[in-house]
LUMBAZA-486429 format. One record per residue: x, y, z of N, C-alpha, C in turn; residue in one letter. Coordinates in pm, whole numbers, plus 32768, in hexadecimal, padded with zeros to 4 digits. Layout:
residues N
XYZXYZXYZA
...
This chain:
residues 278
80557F8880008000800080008058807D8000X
800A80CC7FA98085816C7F918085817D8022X
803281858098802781E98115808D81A48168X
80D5813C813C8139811281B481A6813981DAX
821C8132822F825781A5825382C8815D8207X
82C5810381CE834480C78174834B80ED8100X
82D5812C80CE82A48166802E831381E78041X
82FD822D80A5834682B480D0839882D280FEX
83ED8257811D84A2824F813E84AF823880A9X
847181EC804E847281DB7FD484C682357F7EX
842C828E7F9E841482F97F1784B183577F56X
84C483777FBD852883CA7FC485BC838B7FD7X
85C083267FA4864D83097F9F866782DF7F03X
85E982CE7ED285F082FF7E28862583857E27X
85E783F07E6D85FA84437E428695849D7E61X
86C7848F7EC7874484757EF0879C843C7E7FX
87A983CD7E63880983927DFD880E83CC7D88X
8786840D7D45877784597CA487A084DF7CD9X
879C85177D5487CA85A87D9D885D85D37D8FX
88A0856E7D9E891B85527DCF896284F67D8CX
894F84EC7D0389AA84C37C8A89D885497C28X
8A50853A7C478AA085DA7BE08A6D85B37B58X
8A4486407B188A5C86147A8C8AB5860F7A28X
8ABA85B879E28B3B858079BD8B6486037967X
8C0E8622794A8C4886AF79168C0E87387948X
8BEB873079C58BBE87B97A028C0B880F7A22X
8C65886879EA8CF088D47A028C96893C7A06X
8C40895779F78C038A0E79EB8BD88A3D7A3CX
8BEE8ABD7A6E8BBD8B067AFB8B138AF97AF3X
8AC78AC07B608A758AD37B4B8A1E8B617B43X
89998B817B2289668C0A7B2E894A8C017BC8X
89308C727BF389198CAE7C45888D8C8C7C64X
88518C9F7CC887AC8C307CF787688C837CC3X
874F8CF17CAF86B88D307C7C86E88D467BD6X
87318D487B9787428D0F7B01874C8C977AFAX
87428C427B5787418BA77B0686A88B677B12X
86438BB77B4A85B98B9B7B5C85798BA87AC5X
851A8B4A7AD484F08B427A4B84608B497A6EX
83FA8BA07A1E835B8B877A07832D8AFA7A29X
82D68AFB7A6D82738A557A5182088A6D7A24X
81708A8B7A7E81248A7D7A7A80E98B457A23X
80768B5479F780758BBB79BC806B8C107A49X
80DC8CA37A47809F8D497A9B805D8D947A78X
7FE18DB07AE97F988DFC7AA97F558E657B0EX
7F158EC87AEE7EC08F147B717E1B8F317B12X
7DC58F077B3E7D508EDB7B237CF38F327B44X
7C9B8FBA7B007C108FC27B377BC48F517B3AX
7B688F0B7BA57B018EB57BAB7A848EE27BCCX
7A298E897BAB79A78EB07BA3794A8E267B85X
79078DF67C2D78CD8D827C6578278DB97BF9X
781C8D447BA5779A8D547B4577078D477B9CX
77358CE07BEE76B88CD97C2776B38CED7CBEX
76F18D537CFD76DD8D727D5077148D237DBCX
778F8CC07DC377CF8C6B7DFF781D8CA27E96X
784B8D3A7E3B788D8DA87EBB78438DB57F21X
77BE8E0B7EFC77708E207F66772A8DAD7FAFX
77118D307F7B76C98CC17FAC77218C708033X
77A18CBD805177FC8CA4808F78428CFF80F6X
77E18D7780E678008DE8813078718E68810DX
788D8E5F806778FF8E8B802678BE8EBB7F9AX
79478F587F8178D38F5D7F1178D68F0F7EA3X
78A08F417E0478A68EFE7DB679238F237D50X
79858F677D7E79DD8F8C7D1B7A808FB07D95X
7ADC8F787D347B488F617D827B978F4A7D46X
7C238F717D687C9A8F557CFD7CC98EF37D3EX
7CDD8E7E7CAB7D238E1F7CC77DB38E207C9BX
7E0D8DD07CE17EB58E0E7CBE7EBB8D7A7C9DX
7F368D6D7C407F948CBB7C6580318CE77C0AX
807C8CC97C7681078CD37C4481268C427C4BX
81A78C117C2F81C98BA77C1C826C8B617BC0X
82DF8B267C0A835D8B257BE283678AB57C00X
83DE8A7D7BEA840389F27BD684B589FC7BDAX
84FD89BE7C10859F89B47C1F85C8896F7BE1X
862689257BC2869F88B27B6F86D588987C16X
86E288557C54873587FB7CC487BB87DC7C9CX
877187607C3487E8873D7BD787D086D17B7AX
880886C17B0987CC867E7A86876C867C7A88X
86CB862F7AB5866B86217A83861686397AF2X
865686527B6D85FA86537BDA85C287057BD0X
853F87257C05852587A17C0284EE87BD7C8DX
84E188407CD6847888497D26841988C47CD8X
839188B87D26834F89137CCF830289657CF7X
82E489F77D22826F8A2C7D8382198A517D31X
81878A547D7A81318A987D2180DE8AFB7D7AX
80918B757D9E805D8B9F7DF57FE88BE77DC6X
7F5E8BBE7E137EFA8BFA7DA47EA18C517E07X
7E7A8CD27E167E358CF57EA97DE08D6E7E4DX
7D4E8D577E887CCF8D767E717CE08DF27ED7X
7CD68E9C7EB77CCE8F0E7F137C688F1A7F04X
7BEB8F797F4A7B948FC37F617BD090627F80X
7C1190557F0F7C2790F07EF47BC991687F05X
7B3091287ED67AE891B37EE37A6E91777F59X
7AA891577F9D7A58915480317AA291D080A0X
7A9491FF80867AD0927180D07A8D92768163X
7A0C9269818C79D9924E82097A4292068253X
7A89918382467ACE9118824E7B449120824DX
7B879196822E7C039196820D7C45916F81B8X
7C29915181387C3C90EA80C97C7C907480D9X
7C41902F811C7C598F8581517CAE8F3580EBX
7CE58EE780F27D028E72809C7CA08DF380ADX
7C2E8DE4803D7BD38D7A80467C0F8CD68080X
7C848CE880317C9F8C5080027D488C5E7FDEX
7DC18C227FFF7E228C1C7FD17E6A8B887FA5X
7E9A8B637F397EA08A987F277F658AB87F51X
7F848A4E7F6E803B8A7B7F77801F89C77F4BX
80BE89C07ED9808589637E87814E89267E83X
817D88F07EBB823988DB7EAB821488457E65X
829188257E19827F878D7DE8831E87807DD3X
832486EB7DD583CC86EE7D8C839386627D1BX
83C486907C8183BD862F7C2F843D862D7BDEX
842985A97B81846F85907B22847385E77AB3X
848486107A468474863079C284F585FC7973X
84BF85B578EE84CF85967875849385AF77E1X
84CB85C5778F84DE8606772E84DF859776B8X
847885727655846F8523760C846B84817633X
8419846A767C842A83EA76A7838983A576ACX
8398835476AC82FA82BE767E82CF83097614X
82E7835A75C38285835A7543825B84027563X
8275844B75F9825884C475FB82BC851775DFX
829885C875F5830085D775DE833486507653X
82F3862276DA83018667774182DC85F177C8X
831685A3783582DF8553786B830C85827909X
829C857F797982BD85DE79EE829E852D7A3CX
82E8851D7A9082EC849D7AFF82C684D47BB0X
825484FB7BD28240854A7C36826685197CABX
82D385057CE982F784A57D5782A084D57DE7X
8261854A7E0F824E857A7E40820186067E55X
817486367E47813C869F7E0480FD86AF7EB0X
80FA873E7EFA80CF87387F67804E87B87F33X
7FE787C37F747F9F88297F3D7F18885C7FB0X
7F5288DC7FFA7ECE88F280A67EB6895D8078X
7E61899080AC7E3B8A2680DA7E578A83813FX
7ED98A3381C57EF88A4982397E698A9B8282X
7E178A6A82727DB18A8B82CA7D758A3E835BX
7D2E8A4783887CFA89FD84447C858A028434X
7C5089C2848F7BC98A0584B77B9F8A8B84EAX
7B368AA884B57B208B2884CD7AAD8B14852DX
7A608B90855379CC8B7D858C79538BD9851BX
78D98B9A851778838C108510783C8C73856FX
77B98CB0852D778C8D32859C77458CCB8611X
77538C6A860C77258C22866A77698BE286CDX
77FF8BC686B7784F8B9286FC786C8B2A8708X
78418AC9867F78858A36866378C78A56860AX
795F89EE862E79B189F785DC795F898C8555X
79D08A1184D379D389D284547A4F89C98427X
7A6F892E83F97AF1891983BC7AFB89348337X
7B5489B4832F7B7389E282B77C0D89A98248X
7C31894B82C27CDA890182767C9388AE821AX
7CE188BB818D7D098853812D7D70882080F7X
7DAC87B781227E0D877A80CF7E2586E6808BX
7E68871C803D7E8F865280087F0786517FCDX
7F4785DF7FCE7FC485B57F907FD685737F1AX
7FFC85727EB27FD484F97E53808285067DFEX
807A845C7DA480DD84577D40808884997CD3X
80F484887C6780A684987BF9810684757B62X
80B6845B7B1180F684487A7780C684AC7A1CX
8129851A79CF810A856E79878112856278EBX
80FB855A78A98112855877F280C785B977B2X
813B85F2778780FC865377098147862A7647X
810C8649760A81288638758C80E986A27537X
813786B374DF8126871E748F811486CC73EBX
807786CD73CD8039867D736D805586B072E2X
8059872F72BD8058876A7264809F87F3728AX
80D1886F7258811988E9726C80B9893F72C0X
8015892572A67FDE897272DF7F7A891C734DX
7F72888C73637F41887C73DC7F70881A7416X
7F5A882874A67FC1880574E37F5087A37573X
7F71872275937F4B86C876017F7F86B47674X
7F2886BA76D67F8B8684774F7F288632779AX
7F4485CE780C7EF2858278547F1F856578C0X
7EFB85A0795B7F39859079CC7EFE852E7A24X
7F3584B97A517F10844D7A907F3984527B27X
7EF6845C7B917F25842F7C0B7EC883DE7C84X
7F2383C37CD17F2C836E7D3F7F3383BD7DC4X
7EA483BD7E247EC384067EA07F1483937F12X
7F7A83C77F647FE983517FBA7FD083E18034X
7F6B841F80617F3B845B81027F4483F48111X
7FA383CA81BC7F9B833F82077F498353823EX
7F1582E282897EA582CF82E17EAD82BD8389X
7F4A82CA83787F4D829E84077F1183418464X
7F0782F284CC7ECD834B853C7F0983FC854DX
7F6E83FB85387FBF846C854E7FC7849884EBX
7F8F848D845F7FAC84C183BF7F3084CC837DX
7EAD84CD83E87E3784BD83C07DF285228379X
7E488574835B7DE6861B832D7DB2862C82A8X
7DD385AC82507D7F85A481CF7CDE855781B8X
7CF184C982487C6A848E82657C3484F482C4X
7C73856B82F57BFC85A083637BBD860E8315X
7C53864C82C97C0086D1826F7B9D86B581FBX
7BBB865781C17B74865A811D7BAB85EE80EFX
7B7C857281377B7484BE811D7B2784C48086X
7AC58511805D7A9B84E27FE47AC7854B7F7CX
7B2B85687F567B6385C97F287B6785907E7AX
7BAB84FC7E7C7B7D84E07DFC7AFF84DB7DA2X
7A9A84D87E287A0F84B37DE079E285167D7DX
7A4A85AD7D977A2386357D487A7686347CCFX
7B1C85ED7D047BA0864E7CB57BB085BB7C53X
7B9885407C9E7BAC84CE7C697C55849D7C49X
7C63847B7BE27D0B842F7BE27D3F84547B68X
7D1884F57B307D5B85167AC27D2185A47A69X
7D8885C67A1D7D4C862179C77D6B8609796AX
7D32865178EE7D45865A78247D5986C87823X
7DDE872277C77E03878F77AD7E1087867705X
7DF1882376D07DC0882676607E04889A763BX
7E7288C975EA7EA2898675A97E8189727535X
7E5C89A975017E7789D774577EA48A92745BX
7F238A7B74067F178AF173FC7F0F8B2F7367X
7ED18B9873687E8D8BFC73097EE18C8672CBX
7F278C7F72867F978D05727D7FEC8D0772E6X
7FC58D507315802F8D8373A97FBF8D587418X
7F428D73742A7F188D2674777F108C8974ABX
7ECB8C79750A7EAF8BF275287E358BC975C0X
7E088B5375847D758B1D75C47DAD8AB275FFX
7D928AC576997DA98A2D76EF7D1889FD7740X
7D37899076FC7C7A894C77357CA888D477B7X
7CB788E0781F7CB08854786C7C3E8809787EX
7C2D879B789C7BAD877F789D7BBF86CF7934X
7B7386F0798D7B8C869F79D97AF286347A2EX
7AEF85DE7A2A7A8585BA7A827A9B85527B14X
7A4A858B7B967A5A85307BEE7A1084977BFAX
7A1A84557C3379C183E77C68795984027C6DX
7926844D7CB2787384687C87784984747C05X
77C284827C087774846B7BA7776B85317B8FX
7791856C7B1F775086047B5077C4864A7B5AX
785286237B5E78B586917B7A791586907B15X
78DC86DE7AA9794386D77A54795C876D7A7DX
79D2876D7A0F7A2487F67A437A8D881B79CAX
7A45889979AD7A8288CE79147AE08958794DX
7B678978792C7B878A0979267BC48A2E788AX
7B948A85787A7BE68AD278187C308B507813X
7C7E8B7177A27CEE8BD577CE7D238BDC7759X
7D268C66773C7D498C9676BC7DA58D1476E1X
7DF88D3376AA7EA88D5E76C67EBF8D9F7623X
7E9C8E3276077ECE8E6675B27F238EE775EAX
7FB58ED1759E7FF98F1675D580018FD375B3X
8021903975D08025909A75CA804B90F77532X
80AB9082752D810F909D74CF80D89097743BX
8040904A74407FFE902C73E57F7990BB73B5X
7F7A910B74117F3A915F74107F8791EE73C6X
802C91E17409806A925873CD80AE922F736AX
80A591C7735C811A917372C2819D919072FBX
81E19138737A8272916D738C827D90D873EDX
82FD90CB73F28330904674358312901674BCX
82F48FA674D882B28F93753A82E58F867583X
82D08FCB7625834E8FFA767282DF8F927705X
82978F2076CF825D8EE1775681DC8F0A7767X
81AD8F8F778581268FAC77C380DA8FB97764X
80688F7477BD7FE38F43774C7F4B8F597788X
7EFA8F84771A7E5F8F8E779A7E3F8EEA776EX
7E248EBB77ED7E018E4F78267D808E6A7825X
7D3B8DF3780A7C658DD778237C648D307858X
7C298D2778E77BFB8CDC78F77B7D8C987925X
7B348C5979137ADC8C0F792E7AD18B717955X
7A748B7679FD7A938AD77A1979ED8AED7A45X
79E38A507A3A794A8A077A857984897F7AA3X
794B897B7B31797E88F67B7B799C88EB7BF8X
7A0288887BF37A0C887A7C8B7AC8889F7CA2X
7AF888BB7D017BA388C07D0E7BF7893C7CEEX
7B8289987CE57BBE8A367CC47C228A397D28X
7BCF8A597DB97C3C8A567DE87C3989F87E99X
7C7A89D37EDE7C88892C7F237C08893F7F63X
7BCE89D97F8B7B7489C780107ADF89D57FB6X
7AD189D57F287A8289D17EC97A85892F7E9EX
7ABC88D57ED07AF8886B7E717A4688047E75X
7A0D88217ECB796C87B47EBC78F8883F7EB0X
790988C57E9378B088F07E3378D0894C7DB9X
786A894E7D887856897D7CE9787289E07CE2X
78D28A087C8278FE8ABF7C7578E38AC87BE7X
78BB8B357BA878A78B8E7B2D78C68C0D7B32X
79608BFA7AEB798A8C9F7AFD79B18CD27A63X
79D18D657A6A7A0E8D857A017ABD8DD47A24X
7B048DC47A1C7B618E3B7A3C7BC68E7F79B9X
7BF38ED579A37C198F2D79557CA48F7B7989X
7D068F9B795B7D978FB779947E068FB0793FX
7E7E8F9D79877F1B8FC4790E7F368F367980X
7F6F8F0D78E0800F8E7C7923805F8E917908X
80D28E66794281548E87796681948DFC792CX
82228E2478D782908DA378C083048DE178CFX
């Protein structure tokens, strides 16, 4: 069973040995740590806007900037670590002080390879950790509500690039939250967490000139939770006819479940609108 504590002397003395093999003819100074960071996941800062009233049905309004930055390291040869950080403000709650709704803190350490089984991008997730560092809270009544979500999972990544202009990927994983008594915070917070997010996603780009359309498309174990986002990324540069120096207006749209961890078992319909960052 993944949850045993032998799986996890395992996994980290794999990871140790691929950590801690030189690469072979390595004479060159390395860069310096904040030039050797590389992009992962897309940056972005997000107007949002809850369609059906999801903000307020929760005591929050319906519009809020959503942020997500996100980097990834080289260790060494193929090993990576990777952050991702995604946090929901209530910027224009001003009564409130402009709260932070929701924040995900997302660290992983994986593999990456480069042309291998037939793809032509392959991520080996030895380790993907993903909470909200949240507690229980109380309401106006004075029972506590547990607002922590977390889970742990492996995972298998493949992307392939089908044609010049569209492009596949398919992310497979495995949740390994142990069960023992003292590590219990995935069966106490959100035990049915797959029944929403399930054991995978389908990723979809095509790109269009200088633009480009990313469709994920994911369903849980239940009957009822599918879960579409989209995201369209035309860059600036396309507007003034001049070289593209990274920043782009970003459009997104999701319906589903897993926006974000403390959303992960209900339904969101949003729109958001903003600039991404490379």
């Amino acid at each position: 069973m993944f949850e045993k504590k032998w799986f996890r002397w395992l996994l980290w003395g794999i990871i140790l040995v691929v950590g801690w093999i030189p690469p072979a003819g390595a004479t060159e100074i390395p860069d310096s740590f904040f030039h050797s960071l590389e992009g992962y996941k897309p940056v972005y800062i997000l107007n949002s806007w809850f369609l059906n009233h999801e903000g307020s049905d929760q005591g929050f309004e319906n519009q809020e900037l959503a942020i997500q930055f996100s980097l990834k390291k080289r260790i060494i040869n193929c090993l990576y670590f990777g952050y991702s950080h995604k946090a929901f403000w209530q910027i224009y709650d001003h009564a409130n002080s402009r709260p932070f709704r929701e924040q995900n803190y997302n660290p992983e350490l994986f593999l990456e390879f480069q042309d291998l089984w037939g793809a032509d991008r392959v991520q080996v997730g030895l380790f993907e950790h993903e909470s909200n560092g949240d507690r229980a809270r109380y309401d106006a009544s004075g029972n506590p509500v547990n607002r922590s979500r977390t889970w742990d999972r492996t995972y298998l990544y493949l992307q392939k690039n089908v044609v010049p202009w569209l492009t596949f990927s398919l992310k497979s994983w495995i949740v390994i939250s142990p069960r023992e008594k003292e590590y219990r915070a995935y069966f106490d917070d959100n035990p049915d967490m797959q029944q929403y997010l399930g054991s995978g996603e389908l990723g979809l780009v095509v790109d269009l000139f200088r633009a480009s359309l990313a469709l994920m498309l994911r369903r849980g174990w239940l009957a009822g939770t599918e879960t579409v986002r989209t995201e369209v990324r035309i860059p600036f540069s396309s507007f003034l006819d001049s070289e593209d120096n990274g920043n782009a207006l970003y459009l997104q749209a999701f319906s589903g479940y897993g926006d974000s961890l403390i959303d992960y078992n209900r339904r969101i319909t949003r729109f958001a609108a903003g600039i991404s960052f490379r």
